[in-house]
LOGU-673508 format. One record per residue: y, z, x of N, C-alpha, C in turn; residue in one letter. Coordinates in pm, whole numbers, padded with zeros to 5 digits, always signed. Each point is the difference from the previous one (the first is absolute). Layout:
<rs>
YZXYZXYZXA/...
</rs>
This chain:
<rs>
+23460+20555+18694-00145+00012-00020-00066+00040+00130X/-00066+00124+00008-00078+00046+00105-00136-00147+00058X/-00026-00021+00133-00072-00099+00044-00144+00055-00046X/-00065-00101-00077-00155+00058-00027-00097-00138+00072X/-00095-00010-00082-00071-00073+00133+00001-00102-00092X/+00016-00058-00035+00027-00187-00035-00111-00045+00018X/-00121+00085-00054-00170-00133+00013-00013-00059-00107X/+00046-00152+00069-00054-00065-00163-00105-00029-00059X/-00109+00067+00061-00135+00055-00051+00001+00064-00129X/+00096+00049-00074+00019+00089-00061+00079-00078-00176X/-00010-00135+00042+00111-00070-00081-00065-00015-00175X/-00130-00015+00012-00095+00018-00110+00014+00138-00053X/-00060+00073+00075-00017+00122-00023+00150+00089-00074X/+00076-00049+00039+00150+00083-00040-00005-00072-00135X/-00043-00139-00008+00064-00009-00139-00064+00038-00077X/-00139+00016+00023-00081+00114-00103+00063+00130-00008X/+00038+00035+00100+00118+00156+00000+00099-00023-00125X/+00101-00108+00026+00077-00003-00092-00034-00013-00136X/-00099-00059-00020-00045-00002-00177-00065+00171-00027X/-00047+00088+00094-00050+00107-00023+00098+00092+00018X/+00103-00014+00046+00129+00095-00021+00078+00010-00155X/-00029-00106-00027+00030-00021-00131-00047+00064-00156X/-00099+00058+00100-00101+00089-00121+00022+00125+00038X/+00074+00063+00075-00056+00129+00074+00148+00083-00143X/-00052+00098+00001+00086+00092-00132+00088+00068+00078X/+00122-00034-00065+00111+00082-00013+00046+00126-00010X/+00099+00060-00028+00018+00138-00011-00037-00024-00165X/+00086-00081-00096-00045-00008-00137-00124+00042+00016X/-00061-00074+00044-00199+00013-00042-00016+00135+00008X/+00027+00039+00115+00006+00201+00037+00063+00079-00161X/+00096-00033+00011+00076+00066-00080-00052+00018-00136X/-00016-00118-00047-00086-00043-00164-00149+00112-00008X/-00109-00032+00120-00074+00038+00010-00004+00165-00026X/+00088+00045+00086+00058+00160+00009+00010+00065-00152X/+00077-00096-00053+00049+00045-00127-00065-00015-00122X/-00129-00066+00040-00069-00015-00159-00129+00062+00069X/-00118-00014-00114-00144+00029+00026-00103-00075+00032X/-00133+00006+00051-00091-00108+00054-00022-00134-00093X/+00008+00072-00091-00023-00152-00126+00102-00083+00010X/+00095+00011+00048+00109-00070+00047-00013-00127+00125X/-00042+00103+00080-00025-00078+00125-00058-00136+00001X/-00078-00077-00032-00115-00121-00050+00162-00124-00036X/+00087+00078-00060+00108-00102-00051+00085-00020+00094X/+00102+00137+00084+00065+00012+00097-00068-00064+00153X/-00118-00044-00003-00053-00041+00113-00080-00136-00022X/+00061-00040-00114-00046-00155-00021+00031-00104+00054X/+00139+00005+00080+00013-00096+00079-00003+00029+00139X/-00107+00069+00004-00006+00045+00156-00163-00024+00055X/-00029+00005+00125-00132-00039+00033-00080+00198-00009X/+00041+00050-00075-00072+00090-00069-00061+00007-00154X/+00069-00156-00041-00059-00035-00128-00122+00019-00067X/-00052+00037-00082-00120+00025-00012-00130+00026+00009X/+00046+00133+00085-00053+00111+00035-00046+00085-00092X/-00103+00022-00006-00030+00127-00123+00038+00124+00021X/-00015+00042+00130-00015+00105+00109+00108+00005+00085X/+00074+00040+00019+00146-00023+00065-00042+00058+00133X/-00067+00110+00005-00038+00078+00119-00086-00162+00075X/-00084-00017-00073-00098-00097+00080+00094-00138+00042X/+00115-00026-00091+00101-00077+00018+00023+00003+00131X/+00050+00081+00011+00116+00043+00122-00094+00000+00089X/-00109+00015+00015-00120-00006+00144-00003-00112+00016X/-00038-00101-00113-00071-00118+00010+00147-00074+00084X/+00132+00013-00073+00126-00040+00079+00021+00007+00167X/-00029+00152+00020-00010+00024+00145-00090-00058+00115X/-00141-00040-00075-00092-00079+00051+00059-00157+00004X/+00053-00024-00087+00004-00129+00024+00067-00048+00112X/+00112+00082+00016+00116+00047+00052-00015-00051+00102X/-00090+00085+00065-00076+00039+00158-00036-00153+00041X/-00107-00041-00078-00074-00128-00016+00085-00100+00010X/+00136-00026-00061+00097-00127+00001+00053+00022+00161X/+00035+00139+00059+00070-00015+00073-00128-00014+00137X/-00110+00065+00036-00092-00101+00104-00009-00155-00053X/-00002-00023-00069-00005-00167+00007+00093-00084+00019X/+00114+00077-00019+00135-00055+00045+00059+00044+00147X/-00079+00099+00028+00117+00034+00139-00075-00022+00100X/+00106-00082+00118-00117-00081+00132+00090+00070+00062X/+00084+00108+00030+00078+00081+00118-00074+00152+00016X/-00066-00045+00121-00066+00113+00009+00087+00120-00004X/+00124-00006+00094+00052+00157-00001+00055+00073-00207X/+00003-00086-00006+00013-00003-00189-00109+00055-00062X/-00152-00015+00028-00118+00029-00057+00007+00126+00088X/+00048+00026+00131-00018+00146+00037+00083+00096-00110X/+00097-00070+00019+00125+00145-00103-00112+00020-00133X/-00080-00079-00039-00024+00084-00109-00180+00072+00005X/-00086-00079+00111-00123+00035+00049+00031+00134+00078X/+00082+00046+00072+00001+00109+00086-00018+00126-00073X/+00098+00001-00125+00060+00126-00033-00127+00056-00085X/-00115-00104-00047-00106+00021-00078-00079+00046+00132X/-00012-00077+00064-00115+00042+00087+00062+00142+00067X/+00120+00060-00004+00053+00101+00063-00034+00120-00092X/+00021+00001-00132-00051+00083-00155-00165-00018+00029X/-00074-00067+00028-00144-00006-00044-00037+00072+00129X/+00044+00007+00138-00049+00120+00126+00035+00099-00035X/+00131+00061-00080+00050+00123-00056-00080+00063-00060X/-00080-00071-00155-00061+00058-00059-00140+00014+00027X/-00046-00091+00107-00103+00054+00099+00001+00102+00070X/+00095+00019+00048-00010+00117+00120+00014+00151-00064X/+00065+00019-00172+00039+00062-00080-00132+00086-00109X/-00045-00177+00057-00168+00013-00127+00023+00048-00135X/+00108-00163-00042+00006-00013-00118-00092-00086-00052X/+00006-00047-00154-00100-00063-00069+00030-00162+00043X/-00135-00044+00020+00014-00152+00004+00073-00073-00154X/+00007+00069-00079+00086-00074-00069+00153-00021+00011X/+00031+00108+00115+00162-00012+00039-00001-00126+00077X/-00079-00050+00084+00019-00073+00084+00006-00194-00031X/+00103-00074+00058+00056-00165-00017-00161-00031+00038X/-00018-00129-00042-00117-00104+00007+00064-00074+00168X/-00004+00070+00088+00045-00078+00129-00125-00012+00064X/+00003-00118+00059-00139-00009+00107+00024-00003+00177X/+00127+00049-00014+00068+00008+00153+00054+00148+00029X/-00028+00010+00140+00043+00134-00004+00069-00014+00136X/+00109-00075+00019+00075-00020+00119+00027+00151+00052X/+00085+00054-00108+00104+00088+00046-00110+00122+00069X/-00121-00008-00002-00072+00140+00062-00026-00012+00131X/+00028-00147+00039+00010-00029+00139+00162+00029+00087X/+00104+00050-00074+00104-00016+00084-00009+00171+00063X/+00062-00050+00129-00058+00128+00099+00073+00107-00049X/+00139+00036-00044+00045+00104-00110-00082+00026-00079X/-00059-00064-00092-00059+00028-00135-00130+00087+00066X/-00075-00046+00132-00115+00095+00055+00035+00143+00054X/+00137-00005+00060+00006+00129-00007+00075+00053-00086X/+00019-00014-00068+00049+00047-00164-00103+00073-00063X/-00125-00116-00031-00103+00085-00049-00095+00096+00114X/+00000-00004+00120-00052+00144+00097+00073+00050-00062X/+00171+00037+00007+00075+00120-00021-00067+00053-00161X/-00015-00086-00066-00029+00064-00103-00174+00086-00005X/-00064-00050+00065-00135+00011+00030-00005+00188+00021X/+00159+00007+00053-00035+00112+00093+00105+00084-00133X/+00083+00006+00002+00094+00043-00108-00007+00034-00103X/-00060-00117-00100-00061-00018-00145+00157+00011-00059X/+00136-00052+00057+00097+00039-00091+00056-00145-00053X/-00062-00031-00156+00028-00100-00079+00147-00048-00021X/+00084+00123+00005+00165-00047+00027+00011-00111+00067X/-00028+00077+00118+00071-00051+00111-00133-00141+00088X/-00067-00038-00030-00094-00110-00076+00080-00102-00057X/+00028-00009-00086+00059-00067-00121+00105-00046+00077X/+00119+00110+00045+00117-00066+00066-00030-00081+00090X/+00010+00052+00117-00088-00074+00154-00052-00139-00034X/-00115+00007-00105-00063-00132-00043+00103-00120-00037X/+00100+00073-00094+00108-00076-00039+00085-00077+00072X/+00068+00091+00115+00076-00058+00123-00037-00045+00037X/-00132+00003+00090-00072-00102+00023+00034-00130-00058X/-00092+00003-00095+00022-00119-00065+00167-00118-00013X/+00096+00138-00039+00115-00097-00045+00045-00003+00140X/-00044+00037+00146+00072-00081+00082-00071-00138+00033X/-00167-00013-00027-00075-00133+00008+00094-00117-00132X/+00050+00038-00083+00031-00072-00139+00121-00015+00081X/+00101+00051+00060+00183-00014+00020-00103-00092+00157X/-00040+00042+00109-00045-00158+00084-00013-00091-00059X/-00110+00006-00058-00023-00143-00067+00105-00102-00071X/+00091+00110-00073+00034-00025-00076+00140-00088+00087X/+00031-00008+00112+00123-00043+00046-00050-00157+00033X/-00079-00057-00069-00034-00123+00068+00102-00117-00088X/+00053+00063-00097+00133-00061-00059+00075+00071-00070X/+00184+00015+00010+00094+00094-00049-00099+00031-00115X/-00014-00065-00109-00043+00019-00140-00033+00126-00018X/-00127-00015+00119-00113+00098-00022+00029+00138+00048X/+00099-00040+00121+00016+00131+00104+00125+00093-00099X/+00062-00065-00046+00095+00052-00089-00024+00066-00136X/-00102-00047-00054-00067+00034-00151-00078+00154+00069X/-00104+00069+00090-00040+00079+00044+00096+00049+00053X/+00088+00005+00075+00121+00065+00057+00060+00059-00163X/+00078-00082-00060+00038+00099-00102-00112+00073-00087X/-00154-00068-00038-00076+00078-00061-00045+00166+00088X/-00041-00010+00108-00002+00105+00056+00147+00141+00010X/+00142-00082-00016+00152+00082-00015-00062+00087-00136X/-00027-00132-00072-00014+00130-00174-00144+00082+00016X/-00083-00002+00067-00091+00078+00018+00078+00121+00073X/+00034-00002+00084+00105+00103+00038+00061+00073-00044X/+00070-00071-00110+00097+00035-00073-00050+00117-00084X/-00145-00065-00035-00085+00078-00158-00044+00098+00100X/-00036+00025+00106-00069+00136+00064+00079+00058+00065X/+00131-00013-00001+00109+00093+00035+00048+00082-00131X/+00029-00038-00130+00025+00029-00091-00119+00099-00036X/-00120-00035+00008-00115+00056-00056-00048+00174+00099X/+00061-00024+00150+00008+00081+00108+00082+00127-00006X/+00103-00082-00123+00131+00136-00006-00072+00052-00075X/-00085+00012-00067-00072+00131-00123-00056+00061+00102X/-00060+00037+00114-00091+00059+00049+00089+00077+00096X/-00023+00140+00016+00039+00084+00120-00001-00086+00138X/-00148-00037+00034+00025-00032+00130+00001-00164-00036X/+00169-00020-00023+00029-00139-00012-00055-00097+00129X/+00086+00075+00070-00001-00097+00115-00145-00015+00110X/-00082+00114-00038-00103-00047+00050-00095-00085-00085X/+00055-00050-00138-00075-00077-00053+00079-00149+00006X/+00059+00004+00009+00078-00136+00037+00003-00033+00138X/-00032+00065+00114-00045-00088+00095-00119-00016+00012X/-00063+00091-00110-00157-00084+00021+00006-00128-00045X/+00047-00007-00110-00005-00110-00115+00104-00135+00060X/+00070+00023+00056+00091-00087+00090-00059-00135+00025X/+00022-00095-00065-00027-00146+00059+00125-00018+00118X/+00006-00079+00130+00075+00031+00077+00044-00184+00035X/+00022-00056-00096+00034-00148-00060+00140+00027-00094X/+00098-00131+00043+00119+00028-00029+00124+00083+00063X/+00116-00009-00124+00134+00041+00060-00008+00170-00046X/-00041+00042-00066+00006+00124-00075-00067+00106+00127X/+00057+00065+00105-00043+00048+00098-00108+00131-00072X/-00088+00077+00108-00042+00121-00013+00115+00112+00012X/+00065-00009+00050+00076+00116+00055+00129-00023-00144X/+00012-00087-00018+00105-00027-00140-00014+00018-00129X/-00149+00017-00026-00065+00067-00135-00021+00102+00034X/-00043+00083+00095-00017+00115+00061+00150+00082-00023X/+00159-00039+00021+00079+00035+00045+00029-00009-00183X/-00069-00077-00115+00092+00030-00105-00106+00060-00089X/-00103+00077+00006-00132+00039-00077+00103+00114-00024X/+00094+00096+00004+00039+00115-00055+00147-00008-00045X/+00056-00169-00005+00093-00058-00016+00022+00055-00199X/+00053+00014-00086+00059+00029-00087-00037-00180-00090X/-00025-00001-00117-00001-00146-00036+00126-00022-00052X/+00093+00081+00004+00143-00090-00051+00033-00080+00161X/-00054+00065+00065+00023-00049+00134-00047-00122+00096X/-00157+00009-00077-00047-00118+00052+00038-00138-00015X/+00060-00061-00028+00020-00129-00096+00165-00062+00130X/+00038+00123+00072+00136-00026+00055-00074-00003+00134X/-00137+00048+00039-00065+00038+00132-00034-00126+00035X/-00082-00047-00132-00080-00154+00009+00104-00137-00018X/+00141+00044-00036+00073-00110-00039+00008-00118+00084X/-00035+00023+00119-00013-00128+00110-00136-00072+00033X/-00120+00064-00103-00113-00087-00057-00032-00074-00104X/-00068-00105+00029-00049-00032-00108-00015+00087-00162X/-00049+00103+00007-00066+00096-00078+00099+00054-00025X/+00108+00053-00010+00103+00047-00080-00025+00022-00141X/+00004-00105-00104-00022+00009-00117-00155+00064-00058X/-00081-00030+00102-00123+00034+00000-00004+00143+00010X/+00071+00082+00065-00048+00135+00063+00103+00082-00149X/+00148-00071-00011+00075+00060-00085-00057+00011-00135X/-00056-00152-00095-00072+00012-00128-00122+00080-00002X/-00102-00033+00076-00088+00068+00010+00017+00143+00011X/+00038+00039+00150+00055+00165+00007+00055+00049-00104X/+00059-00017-00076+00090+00054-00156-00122-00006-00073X/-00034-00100-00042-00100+00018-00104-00133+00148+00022X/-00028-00037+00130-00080+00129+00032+00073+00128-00033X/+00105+00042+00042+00054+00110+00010-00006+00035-00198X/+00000-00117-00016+00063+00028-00209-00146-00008-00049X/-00093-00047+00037-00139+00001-00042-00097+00043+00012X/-00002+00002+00140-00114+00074+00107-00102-00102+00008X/+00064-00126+00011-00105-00088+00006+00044-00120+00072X/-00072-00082+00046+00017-00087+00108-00033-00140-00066X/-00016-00013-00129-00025-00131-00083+00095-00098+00064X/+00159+00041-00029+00068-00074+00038+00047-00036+00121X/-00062+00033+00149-00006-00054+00106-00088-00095+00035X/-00130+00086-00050-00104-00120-00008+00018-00100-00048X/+00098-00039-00097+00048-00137-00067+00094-00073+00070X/+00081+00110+00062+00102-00094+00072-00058+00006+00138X/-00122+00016+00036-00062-00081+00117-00014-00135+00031X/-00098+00036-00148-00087-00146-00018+00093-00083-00075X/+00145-00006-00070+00062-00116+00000+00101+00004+00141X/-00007+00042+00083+00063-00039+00122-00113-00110+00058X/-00112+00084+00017-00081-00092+00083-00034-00107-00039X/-00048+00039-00149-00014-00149-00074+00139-00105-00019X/+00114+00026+00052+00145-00017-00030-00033-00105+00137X/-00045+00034+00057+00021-00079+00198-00100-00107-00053X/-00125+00002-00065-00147-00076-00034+00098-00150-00070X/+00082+00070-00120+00020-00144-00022+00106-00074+00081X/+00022+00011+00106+00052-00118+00111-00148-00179+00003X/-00116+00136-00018-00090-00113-00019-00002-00107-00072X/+00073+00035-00149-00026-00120-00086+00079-00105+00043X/+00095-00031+00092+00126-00119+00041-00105-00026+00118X/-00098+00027+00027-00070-00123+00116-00039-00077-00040X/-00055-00104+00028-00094-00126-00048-00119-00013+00101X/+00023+00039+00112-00160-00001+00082-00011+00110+00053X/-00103+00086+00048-00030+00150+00051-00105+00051-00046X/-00057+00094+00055-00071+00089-00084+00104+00100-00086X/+00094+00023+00062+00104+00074-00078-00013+00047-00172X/-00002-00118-00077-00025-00024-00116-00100+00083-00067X/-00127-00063+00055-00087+00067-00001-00025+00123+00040X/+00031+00099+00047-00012+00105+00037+00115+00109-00092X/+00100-00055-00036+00124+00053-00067-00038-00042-00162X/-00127-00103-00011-00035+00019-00155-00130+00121-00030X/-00070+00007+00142-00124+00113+00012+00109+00127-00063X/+00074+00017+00072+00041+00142+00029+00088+00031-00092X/+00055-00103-00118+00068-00016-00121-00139+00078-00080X/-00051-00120-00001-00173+00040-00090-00016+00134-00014X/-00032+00055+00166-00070+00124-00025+00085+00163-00037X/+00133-00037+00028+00093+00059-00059-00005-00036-00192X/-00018-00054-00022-00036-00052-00172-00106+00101-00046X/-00097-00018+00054-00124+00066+00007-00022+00125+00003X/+00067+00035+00099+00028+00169+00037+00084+00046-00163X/+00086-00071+00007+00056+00062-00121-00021-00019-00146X/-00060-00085-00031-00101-00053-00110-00115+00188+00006X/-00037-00006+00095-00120+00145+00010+00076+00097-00047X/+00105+00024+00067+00121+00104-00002+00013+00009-00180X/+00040-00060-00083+00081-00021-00115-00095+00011-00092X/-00199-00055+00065-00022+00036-00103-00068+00132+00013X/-00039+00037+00125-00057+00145-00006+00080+00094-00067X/+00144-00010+00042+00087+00091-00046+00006-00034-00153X/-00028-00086-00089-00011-00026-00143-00093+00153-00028X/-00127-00089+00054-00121+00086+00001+00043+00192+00002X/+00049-00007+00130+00019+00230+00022+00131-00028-00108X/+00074-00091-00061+00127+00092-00069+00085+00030+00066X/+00029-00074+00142+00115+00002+00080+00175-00058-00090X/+00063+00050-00006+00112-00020-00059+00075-00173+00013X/+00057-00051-00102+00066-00145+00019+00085+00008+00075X/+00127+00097+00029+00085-00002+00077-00085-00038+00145X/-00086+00089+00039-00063+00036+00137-00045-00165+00067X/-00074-00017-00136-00095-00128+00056+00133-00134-00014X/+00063+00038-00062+00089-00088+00039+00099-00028+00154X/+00035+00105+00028+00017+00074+00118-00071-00048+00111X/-00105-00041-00028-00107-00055+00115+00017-00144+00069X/+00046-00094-00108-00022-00134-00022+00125-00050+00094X/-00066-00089+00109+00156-00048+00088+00048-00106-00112X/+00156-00003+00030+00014-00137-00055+00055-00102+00098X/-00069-00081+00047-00020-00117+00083-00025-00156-00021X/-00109-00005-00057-00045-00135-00057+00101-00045-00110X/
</rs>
């Protein structure tokens, strides 16, 4: 068991975790849902805290709100309330500086991150530039090297961002090989966190995919680069990497449920949640456009 932080501040609070893990839906729930029509749904989600909902759309908001709401009242670790306050307040300067609609923008009343001395000259460069690309990235790195500091204040944490940032890598190296100028889009995009070097995705972007899978065999990501990579090549689509991301990452999350004191718990039931959520939207929009069952099935990690 990786060392997490043992606050037994947290001893209440987890066991409310554990009775709310207990509700969170399955791949069944996905699956059922996929396969029948909305009039359905009201029955397939009866034993879930989406129960009677009229409005499934308004469902799934009202869920995410609550979400938010359980987890400030539960979490007293500040660097914990950063991982998830930053990345909002980092999206809400974006779509400022972009002059998008205030309806894109999180309900935050803090705006730390416009004070870090990167982030000021980030936005001059852009002042002068106007190039939203390269905006977006910059902003990003930024950020995930403030989230990987912070984040080393126990293995748990430093380790969960260390591999979350590898599969970010992973997905913009893959996504880099479609484009002529690969490699100048992958060192833009480059988070520079972790074992997965620059010069080592760089050295396999024109690599062959029967090939890749023997390149990466001394990573983690092996199975990751091989299932995924195939499926793209046979589909032209990246469904199935994106799945085997998020049950890797979510794969490391449940180490959380074997603690008994931490914020750990708590933070590995947030990030369960909003993975639920995300894909709850996913399954039913795609109901909605007529996205195919195979596809949307395709989407759904299986983890929980």
């Amino acid at each position: 068991m990786i060392k997490g932080t043992e606050d037994t501040r947290y001893a209440y609070a987890n066991g409310i975790v554990r009775a709310l893990e207990a509700r969170l839906l399955t791949k069944s729930h996905f699956e059922r849902l996929i396969a029948t029509d909305f009039s359905s749904y009201d029955t397939i989600l009866a034993d879930t805290t989406y129960a009677g909902q009229r409005n499934i759309e308004v469902g799934i908001e009202a869920e995410e709100n609550a979400l938010r709401r359980f987890f400030d009242k539960y979490c007293f670790t500040e660097e914990v309330i950063d991982f998830l306050n930053w990345p909002e307040q980092l999206h809400n300067l974006k779509v400022k500086l972009k002059g998008g609609s205030d309806e894109l923008l999180y309900a935050q009343v803090d705006d730390t991150v416009e004070s870090w001395p990167e982030v000021i000259d980030e936005v001059a460069r852009f002042a002068v530039d106007k190039d939203p690309f390269v905006l977006s990235t910059n902003l990003d790195k930024i950020l995930c090297s403030y989230l990987y500091q912070t984040a080393r204040f126990v293995p748990f944490f430093e380790r969960y961002y260390r591999l979350h940032f590898e599969l970010e890598n992973i997905r913009s190296f893959f996504r880099a090989r479609q484009f002529e100028n690969r490699r100048d889009i992958l060192e833009q995009v480059y988070i520079p966190v972790g074992r997965l070097t620059l010069n080592f995705l760089v050295e396999n972007l024109d690599v062959s995919q029967e090939n890749l899978g023997r390149n990466f065999f001394n990573t983690p990501y092996a199975g990751v680069i091989e299932k995924g990579g195939l499926y793209f090549e046979e589909n032209n689509s990246f469904l199935r990497l994106e799945r085997l991301y998020e049950e890797y990452r979510l794969g490391y999350m449940l180490q959380a449920r074997h603690m008994t004191f931490g914020v750990e718990p708590l933070f590995g039931y947030y990030q369960f949640k909003m993975n639920e959520i995300k894909k709850l939207r996913q399954v039913y929009w795609g109901k909605l456009n007529e996205v195919g069952i195979e596809e949307l099935k395709e989407s759904i990690p299986d983890v929980w």
